[in-house]
mmJSON file of the N, C-alpha and C atoms, coordinates in Angstrom:
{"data_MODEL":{"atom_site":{
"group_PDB":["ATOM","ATOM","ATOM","ATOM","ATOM","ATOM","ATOM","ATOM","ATOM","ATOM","ATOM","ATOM","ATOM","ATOM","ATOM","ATOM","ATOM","ATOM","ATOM","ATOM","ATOM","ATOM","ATOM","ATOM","ATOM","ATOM","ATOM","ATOM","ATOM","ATOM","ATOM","ATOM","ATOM","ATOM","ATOM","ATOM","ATOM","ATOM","ATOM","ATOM","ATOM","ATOM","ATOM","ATOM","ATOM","ATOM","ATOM","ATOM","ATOM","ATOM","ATOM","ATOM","ATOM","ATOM","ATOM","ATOM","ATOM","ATOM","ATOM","ATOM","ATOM","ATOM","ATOM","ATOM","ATOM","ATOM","ATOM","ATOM","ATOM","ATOM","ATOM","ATOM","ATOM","ATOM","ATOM","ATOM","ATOM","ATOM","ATOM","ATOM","ATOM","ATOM","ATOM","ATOM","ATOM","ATOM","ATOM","ATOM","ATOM","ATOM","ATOM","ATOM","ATOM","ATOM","ATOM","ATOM","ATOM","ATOM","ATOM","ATOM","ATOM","ATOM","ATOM","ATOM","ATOM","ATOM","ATOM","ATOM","ATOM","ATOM","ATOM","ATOM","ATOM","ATOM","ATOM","ATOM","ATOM","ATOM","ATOM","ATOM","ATOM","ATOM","ATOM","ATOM","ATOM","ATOM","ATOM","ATOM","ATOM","ATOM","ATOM","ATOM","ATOM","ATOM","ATOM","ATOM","ATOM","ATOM","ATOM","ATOM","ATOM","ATOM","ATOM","ATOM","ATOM","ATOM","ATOM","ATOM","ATOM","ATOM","ATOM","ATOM","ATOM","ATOM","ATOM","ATOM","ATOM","ATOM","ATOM","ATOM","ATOM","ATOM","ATOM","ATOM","ATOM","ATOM","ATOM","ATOM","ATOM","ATOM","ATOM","ATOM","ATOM","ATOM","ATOM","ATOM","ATOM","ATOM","ATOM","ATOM","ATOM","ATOM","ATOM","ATOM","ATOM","ATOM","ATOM","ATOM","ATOM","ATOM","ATOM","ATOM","ATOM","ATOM","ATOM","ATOM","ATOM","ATOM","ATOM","ATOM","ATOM","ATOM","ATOM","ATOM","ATOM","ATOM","ATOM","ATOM","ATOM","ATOM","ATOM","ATOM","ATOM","ATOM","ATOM","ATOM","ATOM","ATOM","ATOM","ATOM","ATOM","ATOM","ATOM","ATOM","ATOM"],
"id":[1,2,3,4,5,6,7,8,9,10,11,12,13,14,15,16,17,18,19,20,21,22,23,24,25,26,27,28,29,30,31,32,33,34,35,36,37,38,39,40,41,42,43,44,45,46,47,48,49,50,51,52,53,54,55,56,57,58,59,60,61,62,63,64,65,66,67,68,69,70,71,72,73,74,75,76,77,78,79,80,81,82,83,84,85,86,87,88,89,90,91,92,93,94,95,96,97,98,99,100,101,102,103,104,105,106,107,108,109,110,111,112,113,114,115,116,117,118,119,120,121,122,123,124,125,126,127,128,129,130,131,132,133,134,135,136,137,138,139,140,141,142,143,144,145,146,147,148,149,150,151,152,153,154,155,156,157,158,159,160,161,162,163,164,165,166,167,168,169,170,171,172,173,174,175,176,177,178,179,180,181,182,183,184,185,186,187,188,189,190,191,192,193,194,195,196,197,198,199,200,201,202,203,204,205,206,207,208,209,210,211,212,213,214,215,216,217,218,219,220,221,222,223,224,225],
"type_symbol":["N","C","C","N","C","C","N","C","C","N","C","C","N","C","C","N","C","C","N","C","C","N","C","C","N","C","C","N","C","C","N","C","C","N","C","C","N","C","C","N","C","C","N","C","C","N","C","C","N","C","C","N","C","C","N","C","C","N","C","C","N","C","C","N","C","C","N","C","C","N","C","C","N","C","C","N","C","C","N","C","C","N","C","C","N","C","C","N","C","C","N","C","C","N","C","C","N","C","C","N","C","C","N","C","C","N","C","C","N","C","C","N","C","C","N","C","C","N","C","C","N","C","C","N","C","C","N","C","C","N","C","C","N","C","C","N","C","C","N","C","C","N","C","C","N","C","C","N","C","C","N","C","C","N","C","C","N","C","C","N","C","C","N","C","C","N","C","C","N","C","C","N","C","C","N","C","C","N","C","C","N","C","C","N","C","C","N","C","C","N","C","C","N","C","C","N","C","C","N","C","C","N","C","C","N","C","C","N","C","C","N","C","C","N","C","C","N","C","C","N","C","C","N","C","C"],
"label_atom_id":["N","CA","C","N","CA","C","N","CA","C","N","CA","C","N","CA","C","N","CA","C","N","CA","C","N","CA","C","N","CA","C","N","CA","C","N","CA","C","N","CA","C","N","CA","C","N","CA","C","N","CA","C","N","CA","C","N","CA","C","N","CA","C","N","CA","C","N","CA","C","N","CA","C","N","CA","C","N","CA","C","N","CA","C","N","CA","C","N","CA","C","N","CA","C","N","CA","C","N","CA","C","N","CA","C","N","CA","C","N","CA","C","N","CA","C","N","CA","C","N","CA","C","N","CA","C","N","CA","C","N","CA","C","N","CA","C","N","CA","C","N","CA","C","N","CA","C","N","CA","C","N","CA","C","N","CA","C","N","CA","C","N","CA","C","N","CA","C","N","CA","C","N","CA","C","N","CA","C","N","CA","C","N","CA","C","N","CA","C","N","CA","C","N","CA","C","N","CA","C","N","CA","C","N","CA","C","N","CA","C","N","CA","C","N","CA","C","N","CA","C","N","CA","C","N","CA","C","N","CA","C","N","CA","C","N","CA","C","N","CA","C","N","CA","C","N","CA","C","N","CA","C","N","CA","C","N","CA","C","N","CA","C"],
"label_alt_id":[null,null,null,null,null,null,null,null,null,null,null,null,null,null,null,null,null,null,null,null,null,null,null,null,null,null,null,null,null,null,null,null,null,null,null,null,null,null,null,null,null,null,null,null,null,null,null,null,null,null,null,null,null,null,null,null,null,null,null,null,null,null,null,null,null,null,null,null,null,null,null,null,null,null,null,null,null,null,null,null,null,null,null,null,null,null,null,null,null,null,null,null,null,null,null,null,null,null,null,null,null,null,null,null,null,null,null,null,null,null,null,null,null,null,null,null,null,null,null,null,null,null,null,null,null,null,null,null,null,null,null,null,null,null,null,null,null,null,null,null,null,null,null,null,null,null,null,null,null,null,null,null,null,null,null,null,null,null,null,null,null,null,null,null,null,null,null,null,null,null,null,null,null,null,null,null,null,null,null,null,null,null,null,null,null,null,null,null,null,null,null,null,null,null,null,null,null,null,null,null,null,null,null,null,null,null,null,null,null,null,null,null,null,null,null,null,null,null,null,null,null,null,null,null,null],
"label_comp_id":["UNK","UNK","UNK","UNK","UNK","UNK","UNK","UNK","UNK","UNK","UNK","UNK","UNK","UNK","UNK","UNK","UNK","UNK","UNK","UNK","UNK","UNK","UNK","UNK","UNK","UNK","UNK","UNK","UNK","UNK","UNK","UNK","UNK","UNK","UNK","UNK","UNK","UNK","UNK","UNK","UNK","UNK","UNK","UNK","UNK","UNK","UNK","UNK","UNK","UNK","UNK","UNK","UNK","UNK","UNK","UNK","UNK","UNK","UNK","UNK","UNK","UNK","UNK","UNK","UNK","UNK","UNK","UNK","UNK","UNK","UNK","UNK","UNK","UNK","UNK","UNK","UNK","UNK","UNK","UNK","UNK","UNK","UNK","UNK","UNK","UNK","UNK","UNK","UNK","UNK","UNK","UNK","UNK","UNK","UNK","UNK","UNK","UNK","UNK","UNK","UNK","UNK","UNK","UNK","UNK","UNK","UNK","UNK","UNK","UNK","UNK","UNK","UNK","UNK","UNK","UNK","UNK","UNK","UNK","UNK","UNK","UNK","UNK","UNK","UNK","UNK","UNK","UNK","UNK","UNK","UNK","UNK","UNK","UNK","UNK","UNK","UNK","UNK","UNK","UNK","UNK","UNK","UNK","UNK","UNK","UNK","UNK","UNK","UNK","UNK","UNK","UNK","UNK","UNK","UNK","UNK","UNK","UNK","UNK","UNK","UNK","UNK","UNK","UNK","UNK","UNK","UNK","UNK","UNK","UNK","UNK","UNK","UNK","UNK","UNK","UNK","UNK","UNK","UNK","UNK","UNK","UNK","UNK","UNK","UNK","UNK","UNK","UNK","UNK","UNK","UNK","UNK","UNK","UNK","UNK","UNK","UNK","UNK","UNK","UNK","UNK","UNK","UNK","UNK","UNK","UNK","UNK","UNK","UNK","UNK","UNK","UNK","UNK","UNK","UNK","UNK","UNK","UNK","UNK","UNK","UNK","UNK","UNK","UNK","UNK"],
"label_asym_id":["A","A","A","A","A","A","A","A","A","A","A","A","A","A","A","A","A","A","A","A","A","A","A","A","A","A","A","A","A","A","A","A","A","A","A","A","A","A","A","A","A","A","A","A","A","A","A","A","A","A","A","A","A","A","A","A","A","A","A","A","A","A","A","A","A","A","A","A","A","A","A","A","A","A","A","A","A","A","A","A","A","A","A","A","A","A","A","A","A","A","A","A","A","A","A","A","A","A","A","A","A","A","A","A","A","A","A","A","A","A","A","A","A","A","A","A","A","A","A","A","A","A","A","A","A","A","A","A","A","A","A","A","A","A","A","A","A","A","A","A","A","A","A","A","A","A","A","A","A","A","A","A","A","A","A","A","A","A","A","A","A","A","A","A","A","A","A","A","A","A","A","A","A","A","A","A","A","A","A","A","A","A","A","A","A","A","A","A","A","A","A","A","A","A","A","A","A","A","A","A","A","A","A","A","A","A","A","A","A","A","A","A","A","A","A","A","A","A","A","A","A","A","A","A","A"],
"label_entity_id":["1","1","1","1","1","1","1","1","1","1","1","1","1","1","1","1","1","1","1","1","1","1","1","1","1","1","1","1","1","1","1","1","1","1","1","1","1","1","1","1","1","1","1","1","1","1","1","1","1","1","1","1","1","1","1","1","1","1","1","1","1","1","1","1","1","1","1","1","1","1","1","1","1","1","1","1","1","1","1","1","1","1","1","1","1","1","1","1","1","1","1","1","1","1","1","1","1","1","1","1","1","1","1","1","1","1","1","1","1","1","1","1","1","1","1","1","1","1","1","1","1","1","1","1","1","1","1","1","1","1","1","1","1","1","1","1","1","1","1","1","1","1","1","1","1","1","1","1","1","1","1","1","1","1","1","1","1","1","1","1","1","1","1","1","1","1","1","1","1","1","1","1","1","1","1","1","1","1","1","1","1","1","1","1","1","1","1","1","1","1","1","1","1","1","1","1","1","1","1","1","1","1","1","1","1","1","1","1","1","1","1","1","1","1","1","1","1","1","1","1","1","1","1","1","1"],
"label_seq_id":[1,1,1,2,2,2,3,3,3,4,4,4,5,5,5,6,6,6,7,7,7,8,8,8,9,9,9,10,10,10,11,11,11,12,12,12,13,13,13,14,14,14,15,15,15,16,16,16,17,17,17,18,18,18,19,19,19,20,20,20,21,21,21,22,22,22,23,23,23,24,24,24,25,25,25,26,26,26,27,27,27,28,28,28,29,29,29,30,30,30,31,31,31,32,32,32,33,33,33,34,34,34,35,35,35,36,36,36,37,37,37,38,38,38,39,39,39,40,40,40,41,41,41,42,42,42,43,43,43,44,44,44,45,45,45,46,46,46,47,47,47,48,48,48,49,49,49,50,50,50,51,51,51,52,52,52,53,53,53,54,54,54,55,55,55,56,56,56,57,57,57,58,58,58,59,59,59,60,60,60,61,61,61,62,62,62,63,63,63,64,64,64,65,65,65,66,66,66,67,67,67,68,68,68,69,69,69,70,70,70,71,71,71,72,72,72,73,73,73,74,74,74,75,75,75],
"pdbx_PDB_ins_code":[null,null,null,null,null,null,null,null,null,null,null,null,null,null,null,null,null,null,null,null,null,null,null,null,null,null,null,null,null,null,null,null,null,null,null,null,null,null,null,null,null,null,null,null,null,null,null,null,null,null,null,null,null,null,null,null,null,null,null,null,null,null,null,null,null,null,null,null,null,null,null,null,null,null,null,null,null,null,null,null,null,null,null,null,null,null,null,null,null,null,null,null,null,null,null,null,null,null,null,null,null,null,null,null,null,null,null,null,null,null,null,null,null,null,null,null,null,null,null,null,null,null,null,null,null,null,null,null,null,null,null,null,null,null,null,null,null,null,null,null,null,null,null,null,null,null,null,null,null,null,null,null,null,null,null,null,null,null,null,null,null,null,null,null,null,null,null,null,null,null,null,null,null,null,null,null,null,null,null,null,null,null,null,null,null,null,null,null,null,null,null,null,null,null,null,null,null,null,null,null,null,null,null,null,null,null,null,null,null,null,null,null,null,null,null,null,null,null,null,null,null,null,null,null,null],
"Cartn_x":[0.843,0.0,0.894,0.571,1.365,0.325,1.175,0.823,0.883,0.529,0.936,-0.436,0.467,-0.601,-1.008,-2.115,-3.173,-2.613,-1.664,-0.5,-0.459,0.871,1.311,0.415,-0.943,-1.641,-2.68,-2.355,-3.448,-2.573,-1.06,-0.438,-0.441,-0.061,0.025,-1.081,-2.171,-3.051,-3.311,-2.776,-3.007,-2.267,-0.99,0.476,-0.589,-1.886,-2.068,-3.074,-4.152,-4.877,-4.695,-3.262,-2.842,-2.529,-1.911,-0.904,-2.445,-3.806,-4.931,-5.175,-5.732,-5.999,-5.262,-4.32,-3.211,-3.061,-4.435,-4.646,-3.785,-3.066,-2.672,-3.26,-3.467,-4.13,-3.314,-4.14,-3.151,-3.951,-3.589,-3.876,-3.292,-4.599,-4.322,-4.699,-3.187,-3.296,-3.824,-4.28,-4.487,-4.084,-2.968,-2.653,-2.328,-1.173,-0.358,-1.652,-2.886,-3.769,-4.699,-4.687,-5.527,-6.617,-6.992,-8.4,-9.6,-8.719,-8.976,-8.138,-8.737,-8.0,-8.633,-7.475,-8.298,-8.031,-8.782,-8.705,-9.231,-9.006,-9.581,-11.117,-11.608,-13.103,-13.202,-12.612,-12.352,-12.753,-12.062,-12.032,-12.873,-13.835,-14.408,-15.687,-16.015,-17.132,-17.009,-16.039,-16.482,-16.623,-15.841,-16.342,-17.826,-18.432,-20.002,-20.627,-20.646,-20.694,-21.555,-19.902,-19.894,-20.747,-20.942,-21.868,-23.256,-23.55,-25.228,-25.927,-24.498,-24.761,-25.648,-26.357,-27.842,-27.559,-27.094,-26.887,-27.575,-28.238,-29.281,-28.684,-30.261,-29.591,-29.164,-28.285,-27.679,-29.099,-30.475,-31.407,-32.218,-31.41,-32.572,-30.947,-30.592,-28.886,-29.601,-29.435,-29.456,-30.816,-31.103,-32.795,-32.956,-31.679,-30.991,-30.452,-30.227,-29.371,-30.286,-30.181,-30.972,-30.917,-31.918,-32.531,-32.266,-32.153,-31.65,-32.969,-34.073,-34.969,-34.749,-34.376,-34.038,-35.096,-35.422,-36.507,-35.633,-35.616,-34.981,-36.007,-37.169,-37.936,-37.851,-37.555,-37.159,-35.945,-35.367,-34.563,-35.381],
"Cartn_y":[-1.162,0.0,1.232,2.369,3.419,4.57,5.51,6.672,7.902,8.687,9.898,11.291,12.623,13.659,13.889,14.992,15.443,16.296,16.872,17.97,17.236,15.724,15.032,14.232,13.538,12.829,13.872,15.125,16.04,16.324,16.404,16.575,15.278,13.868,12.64,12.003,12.452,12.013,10.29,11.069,9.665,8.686,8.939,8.013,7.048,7.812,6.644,6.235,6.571,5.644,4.487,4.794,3.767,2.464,3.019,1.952,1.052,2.18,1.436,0.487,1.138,-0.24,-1.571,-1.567,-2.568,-3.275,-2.776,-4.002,-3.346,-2.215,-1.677,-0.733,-1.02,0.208,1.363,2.644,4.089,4.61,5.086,6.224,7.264,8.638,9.594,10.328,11.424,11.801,13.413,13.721,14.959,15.749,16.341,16.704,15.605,14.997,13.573,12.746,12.972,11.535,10.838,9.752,9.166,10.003,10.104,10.99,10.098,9.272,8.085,7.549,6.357,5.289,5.28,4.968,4.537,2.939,2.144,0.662,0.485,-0.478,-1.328,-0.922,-1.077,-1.617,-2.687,-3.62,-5.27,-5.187,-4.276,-4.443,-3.731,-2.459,-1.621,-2.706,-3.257,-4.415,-5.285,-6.29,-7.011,-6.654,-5.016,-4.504,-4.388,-3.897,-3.29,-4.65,-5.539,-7.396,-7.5,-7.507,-7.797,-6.848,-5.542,-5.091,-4.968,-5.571,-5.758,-7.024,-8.153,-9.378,-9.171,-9.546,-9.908,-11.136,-10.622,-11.958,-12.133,-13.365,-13.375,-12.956,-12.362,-12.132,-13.488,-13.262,-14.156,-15.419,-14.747,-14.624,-16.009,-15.908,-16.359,-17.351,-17.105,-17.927,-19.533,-19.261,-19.829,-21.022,-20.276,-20.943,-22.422,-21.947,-23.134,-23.989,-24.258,-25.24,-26.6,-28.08,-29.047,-29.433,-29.385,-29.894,-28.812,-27.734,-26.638,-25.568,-26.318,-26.135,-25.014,-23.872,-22.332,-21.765,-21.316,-19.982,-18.727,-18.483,-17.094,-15.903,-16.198,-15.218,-13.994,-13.85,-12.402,-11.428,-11.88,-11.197,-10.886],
"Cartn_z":[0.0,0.0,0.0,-0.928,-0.755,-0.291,0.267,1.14,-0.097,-0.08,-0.882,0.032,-0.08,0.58,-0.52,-0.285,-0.951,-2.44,-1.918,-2.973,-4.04,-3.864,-4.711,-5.219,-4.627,-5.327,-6.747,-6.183,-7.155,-8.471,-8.187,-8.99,-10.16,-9.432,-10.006,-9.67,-10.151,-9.783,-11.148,-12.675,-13.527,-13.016,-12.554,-12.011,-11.154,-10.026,-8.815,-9.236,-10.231,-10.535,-11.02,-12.005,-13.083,-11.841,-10.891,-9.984,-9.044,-8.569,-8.278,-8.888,-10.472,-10.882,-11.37,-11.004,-10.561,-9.803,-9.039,-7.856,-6.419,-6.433,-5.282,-4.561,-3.463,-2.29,-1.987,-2.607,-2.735,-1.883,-0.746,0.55,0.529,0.533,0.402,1.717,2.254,3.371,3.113,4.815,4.039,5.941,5.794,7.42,7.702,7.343,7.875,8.449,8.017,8.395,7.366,7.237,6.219,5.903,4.699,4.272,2.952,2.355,1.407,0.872,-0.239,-0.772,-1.849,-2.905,-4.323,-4.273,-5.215,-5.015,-6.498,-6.973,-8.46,-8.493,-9.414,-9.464,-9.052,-8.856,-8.978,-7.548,-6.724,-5.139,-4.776,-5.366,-5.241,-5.382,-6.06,-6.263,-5.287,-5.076,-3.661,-2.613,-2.318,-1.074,-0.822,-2.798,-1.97,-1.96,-2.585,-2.567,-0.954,-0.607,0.899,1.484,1.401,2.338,1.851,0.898,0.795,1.139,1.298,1.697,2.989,3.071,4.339,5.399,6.239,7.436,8.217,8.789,9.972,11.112,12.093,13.157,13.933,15.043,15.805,16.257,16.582,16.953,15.962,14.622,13.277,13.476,13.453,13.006,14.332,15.407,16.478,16.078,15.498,15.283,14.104,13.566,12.669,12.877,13.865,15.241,14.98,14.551,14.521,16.263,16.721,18.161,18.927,18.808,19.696,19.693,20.762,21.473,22.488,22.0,22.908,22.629,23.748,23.908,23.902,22.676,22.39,21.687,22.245,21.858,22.073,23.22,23.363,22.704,21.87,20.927,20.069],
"occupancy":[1.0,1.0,1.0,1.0,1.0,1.0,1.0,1.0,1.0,1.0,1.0,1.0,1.0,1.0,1.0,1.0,1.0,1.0,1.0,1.0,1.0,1.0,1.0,1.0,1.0,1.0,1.0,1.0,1.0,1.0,1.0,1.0,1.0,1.0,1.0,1.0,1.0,1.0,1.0,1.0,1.0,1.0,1.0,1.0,1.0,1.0,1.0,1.0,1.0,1.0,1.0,1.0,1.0,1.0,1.0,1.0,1.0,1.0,1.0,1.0,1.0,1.0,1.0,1.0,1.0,1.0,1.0,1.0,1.0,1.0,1.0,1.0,1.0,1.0,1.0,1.0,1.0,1.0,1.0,1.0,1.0,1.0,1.0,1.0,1.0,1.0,1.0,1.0,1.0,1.0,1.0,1.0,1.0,1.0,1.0,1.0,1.0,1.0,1.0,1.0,1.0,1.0,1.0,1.0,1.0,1.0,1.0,1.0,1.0,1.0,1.0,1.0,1.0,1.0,1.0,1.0,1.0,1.0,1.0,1.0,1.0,1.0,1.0,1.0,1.0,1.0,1.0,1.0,1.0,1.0,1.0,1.0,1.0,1.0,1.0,1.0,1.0,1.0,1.0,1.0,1.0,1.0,1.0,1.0,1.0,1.0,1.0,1.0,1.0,1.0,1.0,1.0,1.0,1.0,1.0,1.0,1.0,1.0,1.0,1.0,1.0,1.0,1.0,1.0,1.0,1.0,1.0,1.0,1.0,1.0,1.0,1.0,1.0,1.0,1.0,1.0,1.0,1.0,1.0,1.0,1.0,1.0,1.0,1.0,1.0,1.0,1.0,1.0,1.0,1.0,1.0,1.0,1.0,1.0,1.0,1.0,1.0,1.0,1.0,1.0,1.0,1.0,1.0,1.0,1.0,1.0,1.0,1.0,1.0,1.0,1.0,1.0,1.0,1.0,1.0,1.0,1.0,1.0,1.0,1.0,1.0,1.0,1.0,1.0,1.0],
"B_iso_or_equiv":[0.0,0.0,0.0,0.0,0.0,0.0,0.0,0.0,0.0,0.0,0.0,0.0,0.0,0.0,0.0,0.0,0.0,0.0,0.0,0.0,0.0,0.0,0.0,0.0,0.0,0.0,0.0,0.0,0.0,0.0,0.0,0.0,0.0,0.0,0.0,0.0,0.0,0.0,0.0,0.0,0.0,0.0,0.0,0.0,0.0,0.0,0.0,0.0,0.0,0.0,0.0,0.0,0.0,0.0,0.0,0.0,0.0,0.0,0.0,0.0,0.0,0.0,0.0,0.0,0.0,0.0,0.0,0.0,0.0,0.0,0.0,0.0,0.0,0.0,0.0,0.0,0.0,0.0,0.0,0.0,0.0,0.0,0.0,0.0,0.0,0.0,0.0,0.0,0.0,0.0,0.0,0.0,0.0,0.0,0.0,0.0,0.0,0.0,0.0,0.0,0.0,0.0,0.0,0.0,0.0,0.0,0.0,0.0,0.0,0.0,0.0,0.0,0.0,0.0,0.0,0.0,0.0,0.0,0.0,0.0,0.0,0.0,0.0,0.0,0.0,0.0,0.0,0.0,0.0,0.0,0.0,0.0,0.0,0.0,0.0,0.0,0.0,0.0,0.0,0.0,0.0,0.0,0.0,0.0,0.0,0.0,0.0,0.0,0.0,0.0,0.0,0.0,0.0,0.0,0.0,0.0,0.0,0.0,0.0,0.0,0.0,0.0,0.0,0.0,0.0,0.0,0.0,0.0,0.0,0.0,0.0,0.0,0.0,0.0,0.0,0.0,0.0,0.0,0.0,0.0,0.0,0.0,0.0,0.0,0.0,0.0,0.0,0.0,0.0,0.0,0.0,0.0,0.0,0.0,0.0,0.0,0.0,0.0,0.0,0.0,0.0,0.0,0.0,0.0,0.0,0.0,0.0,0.0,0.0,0.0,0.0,0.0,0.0,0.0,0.0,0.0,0.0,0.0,0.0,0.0,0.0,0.0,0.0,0.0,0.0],
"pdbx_formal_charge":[null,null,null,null,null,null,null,null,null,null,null,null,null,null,null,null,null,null,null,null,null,null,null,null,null,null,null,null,null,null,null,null,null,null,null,null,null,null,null,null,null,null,null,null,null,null,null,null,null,null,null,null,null,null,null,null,null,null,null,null,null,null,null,null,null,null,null,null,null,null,null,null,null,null,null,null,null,null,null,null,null,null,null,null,null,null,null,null,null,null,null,null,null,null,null,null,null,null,null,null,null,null,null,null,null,null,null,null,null,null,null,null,null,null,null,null,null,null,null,null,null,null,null,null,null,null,null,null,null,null,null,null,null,null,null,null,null,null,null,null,null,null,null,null,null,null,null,null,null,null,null,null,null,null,null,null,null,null,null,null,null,null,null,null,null,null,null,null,null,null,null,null,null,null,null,null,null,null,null,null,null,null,null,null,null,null,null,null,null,null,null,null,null,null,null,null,null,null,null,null,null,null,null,null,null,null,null,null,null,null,null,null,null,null,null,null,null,null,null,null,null,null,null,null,null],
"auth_seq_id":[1,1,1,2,2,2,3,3,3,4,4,4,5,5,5,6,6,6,7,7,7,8,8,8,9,9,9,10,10,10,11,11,11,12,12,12,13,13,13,14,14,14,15,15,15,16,16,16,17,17,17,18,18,18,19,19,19,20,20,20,21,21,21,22,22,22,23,23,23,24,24,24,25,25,25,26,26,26,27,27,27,28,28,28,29,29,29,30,30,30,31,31,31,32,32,32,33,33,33,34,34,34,35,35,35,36,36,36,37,37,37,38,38,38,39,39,39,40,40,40,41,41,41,42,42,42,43,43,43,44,44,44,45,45,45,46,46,46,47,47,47,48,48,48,49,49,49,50,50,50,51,51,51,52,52,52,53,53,53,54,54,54,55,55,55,56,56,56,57,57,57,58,58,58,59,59,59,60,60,60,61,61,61,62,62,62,63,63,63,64,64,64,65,65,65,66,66,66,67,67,67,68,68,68,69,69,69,70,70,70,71,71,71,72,72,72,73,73,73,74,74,74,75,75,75],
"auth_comp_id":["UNK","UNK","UNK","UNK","UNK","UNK","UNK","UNK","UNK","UNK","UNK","UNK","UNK","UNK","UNK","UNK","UNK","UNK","UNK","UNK","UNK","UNK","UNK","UNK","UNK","UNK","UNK","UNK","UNK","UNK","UNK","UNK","UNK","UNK","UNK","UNK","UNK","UNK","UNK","UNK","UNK","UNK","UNK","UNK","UNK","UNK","UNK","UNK","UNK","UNK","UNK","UNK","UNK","UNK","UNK","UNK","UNK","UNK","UNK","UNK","UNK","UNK","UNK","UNK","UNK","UNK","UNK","UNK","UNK","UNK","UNK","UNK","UNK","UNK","UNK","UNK","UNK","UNK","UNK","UNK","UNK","UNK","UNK","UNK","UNK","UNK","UNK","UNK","UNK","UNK","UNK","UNK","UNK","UNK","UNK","UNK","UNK","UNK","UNK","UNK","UNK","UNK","UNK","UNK","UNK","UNK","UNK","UNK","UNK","UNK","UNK","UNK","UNK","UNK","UNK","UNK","UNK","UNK","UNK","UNK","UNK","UNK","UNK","UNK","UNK","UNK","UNK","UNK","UNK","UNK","UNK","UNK","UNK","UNK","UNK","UNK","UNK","UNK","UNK","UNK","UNK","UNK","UNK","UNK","UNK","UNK","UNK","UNK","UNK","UNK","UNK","UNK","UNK","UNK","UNK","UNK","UNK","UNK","UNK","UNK","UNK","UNK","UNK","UNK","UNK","UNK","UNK","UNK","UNK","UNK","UNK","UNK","UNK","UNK","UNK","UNK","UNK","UNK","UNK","UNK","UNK","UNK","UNK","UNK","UNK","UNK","UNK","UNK","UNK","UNK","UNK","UNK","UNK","UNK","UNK","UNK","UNK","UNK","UNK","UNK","UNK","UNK","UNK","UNK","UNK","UNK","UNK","UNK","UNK","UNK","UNK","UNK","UNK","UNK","UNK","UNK","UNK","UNK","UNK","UNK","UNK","UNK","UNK","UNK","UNK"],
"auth_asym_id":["A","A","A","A","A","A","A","A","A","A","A","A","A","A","A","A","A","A","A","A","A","A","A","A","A","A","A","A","A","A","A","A","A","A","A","A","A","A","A","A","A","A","A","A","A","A","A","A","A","A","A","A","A","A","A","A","A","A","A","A","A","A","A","A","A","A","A","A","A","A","A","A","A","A","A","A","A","A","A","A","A","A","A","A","A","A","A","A","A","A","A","A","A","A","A","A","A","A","A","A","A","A","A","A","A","A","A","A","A","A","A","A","A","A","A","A","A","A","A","A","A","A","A","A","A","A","A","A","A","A","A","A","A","A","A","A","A","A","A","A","A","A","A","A","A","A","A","A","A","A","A","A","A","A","A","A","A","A","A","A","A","A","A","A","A","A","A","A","A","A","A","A","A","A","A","A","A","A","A","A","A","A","A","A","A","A","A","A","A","A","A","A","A","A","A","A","A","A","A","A","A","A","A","A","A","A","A","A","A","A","A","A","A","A","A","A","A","A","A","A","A","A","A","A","A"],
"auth_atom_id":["N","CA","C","N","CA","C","N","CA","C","N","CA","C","N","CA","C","N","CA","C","N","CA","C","N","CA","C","N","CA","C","N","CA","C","N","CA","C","N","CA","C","N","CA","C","N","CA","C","N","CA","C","N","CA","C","N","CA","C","N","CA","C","N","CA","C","N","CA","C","N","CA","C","N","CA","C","N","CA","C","N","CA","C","N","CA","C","N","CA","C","N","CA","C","N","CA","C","N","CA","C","N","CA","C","N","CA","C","N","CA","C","N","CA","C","N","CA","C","N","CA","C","N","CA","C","N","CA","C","N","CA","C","N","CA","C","N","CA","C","N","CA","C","N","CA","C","N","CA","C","N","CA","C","N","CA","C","N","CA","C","N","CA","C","N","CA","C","N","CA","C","N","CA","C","N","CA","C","N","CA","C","N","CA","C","N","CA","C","N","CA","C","N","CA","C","N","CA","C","N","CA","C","N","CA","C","N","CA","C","N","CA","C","N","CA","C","N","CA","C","N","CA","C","N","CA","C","N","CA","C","N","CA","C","N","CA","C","N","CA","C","N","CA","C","N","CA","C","N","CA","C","N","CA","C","N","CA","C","N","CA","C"],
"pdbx_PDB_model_num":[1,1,1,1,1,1,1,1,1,1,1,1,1,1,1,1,1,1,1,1,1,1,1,1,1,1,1,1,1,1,1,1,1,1,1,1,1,1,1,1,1,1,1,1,1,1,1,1,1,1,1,1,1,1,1,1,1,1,1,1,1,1,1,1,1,1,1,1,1,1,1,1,1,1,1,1,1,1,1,1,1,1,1,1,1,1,1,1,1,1,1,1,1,1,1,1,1,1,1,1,1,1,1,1,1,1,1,1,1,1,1,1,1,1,1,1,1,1,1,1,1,1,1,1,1,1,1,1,1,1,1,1,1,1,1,1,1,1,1,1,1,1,1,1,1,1,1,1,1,1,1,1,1,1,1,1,1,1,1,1,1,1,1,1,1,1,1,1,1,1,1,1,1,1,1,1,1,1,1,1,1,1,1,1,1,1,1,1,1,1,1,1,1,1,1,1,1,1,1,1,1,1,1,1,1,1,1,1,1,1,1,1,1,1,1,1,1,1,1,1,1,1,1,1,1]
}}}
């Protein structure tokens, strides 16, 4: 993963896309602290993947248990 501030990434800004979509994680600082990251589409897609994925609650999960006769109604 490379670091670059806000200055140099605006300047080289084609240089870090090119190197993103390359599959490398480019972090851009802004006041010596992280502010963003560019990433692939490739990685930009399984991230949102992963967060639309729908997981049961612990509640519905538990409930899938073969013989596991819990009164967990109150969740």
């Amino acid at each position: 993963m490379s670091t670059f501030s806000l200055r140099v990434a605006k300047a080289d800004f084609s240089a870090l896309v090119e190197k993103a979509s390359q599959g490398e994680f480019v972090t851009i600082t802004r006041h010596g602290k992280a502010a963003a990251v560019l990433i692939s589409v490739e990685a930009a897609e399984i991230t949102r993947k992963a967060l639309e994925t729908r997981r049961p609650s612990l509640a519905a999960y538990l409930r899938t248990f073969p013989g596991g006769e819990l009164d967990i109604s109150r969740f």
